[in-house]
C-alpha positions in Angstrom: 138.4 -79.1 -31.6 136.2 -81.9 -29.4 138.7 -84.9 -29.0 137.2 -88.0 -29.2 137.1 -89.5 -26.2 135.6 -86.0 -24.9 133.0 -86.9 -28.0 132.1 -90.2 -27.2 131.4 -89.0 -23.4 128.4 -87.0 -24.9 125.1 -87.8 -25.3 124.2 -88.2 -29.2 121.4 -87.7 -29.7 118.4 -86.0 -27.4 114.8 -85.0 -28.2 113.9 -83.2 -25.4 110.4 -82.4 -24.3 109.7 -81.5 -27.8 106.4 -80.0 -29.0 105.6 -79.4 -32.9 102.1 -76.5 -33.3 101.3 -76.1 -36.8 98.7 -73.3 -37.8 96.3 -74.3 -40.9 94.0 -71.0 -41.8 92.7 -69.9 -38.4 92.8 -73.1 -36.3 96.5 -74.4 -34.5 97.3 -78.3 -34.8 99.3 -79.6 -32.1 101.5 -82.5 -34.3 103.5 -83.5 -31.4 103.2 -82.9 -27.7 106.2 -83.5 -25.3 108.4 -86.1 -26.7 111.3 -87.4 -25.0 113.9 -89.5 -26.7 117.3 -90.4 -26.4 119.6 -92.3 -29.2 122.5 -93.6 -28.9 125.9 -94.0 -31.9 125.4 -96.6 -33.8 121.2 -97.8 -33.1 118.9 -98.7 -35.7 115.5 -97.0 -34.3 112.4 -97.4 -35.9 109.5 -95.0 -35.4 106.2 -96.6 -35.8 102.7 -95.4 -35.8 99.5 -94.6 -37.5 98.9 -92.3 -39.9 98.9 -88.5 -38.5 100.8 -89.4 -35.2 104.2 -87.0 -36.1 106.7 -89.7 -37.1 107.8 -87.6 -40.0 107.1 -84.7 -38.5 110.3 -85.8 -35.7 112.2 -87.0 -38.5 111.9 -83.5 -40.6 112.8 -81.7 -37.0 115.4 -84.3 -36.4 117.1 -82.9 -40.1 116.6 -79.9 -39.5 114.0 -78.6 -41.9 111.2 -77.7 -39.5 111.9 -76.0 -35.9 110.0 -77.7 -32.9 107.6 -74.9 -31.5 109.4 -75.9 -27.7 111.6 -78.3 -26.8 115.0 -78.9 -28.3 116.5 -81.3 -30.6 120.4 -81.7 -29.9 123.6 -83.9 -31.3 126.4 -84.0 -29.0 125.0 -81.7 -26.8 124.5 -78.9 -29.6 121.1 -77.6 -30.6 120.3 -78.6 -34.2 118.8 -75.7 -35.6 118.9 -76.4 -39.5 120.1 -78.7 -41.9 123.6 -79.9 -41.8 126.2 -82.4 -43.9 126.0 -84.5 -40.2 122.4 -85.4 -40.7 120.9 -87.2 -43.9 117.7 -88.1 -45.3 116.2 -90.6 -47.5 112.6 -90.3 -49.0 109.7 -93.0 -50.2 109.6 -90.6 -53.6 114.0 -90.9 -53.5 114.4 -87.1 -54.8 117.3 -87.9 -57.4 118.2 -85.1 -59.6 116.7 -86.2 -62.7 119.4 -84.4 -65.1 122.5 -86.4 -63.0 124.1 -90.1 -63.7 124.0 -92.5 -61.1 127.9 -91.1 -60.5 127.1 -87.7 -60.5 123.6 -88.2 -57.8 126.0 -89.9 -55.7 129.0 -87.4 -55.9 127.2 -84.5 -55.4 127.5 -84.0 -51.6 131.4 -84.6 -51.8 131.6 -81.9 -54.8 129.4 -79.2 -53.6 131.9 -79.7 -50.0 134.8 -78.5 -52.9 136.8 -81.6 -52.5 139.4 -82.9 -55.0 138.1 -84.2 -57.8 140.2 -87.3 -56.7 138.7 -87.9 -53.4 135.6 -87.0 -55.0 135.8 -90.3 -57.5 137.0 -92.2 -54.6 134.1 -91.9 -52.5 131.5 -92.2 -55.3 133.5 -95.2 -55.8 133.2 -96.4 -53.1 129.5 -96.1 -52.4 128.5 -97.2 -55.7 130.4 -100.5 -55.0 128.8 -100.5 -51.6 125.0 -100.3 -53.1 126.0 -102.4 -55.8 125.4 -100.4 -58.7 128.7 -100.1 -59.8 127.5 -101.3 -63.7 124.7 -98.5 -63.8 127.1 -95.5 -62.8 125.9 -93.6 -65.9 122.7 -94.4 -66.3 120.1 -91.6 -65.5 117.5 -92.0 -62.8 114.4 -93.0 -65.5 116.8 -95.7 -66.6 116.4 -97.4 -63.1 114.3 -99.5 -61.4 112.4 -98.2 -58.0 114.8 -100.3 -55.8 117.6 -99.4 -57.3 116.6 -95.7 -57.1 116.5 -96.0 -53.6 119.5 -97.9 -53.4 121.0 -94.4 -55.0 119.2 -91.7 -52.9 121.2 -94.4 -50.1 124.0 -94.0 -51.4 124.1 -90.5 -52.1 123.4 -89.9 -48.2 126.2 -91.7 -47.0 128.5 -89.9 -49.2 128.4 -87.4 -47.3 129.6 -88.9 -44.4 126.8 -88.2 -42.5 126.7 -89.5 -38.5 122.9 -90.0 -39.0 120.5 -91.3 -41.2 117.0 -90.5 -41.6 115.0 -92.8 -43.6 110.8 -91.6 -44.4 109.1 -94.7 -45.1 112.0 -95.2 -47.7 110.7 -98.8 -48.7 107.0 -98.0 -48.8 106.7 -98.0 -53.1 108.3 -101.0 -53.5 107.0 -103.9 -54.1 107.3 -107.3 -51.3 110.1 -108.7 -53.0 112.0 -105.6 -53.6 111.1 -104.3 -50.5 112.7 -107.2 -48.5 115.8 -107.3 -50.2 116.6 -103.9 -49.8 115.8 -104.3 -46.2 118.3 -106.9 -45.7 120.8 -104.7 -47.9 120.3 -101.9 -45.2 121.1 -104.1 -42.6 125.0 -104.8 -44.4 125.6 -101.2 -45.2 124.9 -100.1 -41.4 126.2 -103.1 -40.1 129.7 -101.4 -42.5 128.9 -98.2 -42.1 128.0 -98.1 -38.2 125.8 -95.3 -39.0 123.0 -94.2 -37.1 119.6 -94.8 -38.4 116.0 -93.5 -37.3 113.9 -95.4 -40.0 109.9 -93.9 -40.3 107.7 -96.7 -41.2 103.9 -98.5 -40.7 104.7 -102.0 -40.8 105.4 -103.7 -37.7 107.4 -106.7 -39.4 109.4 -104.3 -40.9 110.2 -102.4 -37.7 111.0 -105.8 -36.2 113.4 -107.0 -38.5 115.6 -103.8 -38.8 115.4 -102.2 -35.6 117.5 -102.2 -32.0 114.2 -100.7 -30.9 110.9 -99.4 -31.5 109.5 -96.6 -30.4 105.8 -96.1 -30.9 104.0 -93.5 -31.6 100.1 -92.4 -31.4 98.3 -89.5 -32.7 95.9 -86.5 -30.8 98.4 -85.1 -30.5 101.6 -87.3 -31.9 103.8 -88.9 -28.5 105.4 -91.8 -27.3 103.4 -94.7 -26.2 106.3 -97.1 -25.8 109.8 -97.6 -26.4 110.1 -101.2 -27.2 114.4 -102.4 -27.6 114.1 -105.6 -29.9 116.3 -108.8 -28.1 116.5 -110.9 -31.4 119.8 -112.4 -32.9 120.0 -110.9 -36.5 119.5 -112.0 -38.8 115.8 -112.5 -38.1 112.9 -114.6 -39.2 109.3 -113.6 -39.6 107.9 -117.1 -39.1 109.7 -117.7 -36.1 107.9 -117.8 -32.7 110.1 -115.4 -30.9 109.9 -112.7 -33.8 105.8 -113.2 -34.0 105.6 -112.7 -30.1 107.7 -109.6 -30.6 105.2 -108.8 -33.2 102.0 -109.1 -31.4 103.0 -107.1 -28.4 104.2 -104.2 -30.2 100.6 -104.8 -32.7 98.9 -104.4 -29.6 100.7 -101.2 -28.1 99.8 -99.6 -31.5 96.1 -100.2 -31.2 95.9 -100.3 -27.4 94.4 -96.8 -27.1 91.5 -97.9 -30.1 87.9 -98.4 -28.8 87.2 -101.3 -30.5 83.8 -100.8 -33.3 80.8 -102.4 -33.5 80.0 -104.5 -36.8 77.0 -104.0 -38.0 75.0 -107.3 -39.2 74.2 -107.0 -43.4 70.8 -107.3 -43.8 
């Protein structure tokens, strides 16, 4: 057994010249093409790019459930070469079992690891409190709003004590207001949790306001076109100068490599 301090001496996380080939019919799409990238315990990194660029792609690689056609994706130094209990993931569509409680969603991980049926109502405990749905705890996914959904397909990840979590555009359904609140609700359970979290998303404020850094991504094929670490005190505001700055430079990296279009005149 790795000690600790042997642990923390490791690198955490490393993508390492990693290159993603799918085929569709006859023809071979190159998705990503030599990405680098290194992440350390504990960041908040957000991956940020156009449509068709890989983001989710990495992330899917990243969990485990696709292999990169070279390259190597490693945690502590070990190869990750399919899903594991160390890695979680949150979706945009959530992917709560339907036919489970709140309770149950959120205890599954623990049960299906064959743990005590009193460590088991400890931890769900303890995650329900943490998301704050402590008064819907038996009430079925259909009985729930979107955000709170998501606040459950959260929860259910961190159950499993995961060291890293893997969010796909997880706020992208919800509405403004939702939207920002559970942003800011994020930001307390990793700030508690000191998870790690790679966060998938296309808005640039939203990458700004969660994120230690942010690595862009562009597409033909899907690499890194900069890896931007955000300087702000938390918490942060949008209409602030500083945070709008931030904005626009990391706008313009996005849409750097875009010839710009001619618009044609309406007759």
């Amino acid at each position: 057994m790795v000690d600790e301090a042997t642990q923390a001496r490791r690198q955490f996380l490393a993508i390492s010249d990693v290159t993603k080939t799918f085929q569709i019919g006859a023809d071979h799409v190159q998705a990503l093409r030599s990405v680098n990238l290194n992440i350390d315990k504990g960041e908040f990194v957000c991956l940020i790019g156009a449509s068709g660029c890989g983001k989710s792609t990495l992330l899917r690689i990243i969990a485990g459930f696709e292999q990169p056609s070279s390259g190597q994706v490693s945690l502590y130094e070990n190869a990750i070469t399919g899903p594991g209990s160390d890695r979680g993931m949150v979706f945009q569509d959530y992917a709560l079992f339907p036919w489970m409680t709140v309770r149950e969603n959120i205890g599954f991980g623990p049960r299906q690891k064959g743990l005590a049926k009193k460590y088991v109502n400890e931890i769900t405990d303890e995650y329900l409190n943490m998301v704050g749905l402590e008064k819907f705890a038996d009430r079925y996914p259909m009985q729930l709003s979107g955000g709170m959904k998501q606040r459950v397909a959260i929860a259910r990840v961190l159950a499993n004590e995961c060291e890293v979590l893997l969010m796909d555009e997880p706020f992208g359904a919800l509405d403004a207001l939702t939207r920002e609140s559970l942003q800011q609700e994020l930001l307390e359970i990793w700030a508690r949790t000191h998870v790690t979290v790679i966060f998938v998303t296309h808005s640039v404020e939203e990458a700004v306001v969660l994120s230690d850094r942010v690595v862009v991504m562009t597409a033909g094929p899907g690499r890194i076109e900069a890896d931007v670490a955000i300087e702000l005190a938390r918490p942060r505001e949008v209409s602030a100068i500083d945070f709008n700055q931030v904005r626009r430079d990391i706008t313009q990296r996005l849409t750097s490599h875009v010839a710009p279009r001619e618009l044609k005149a309406v007759a």
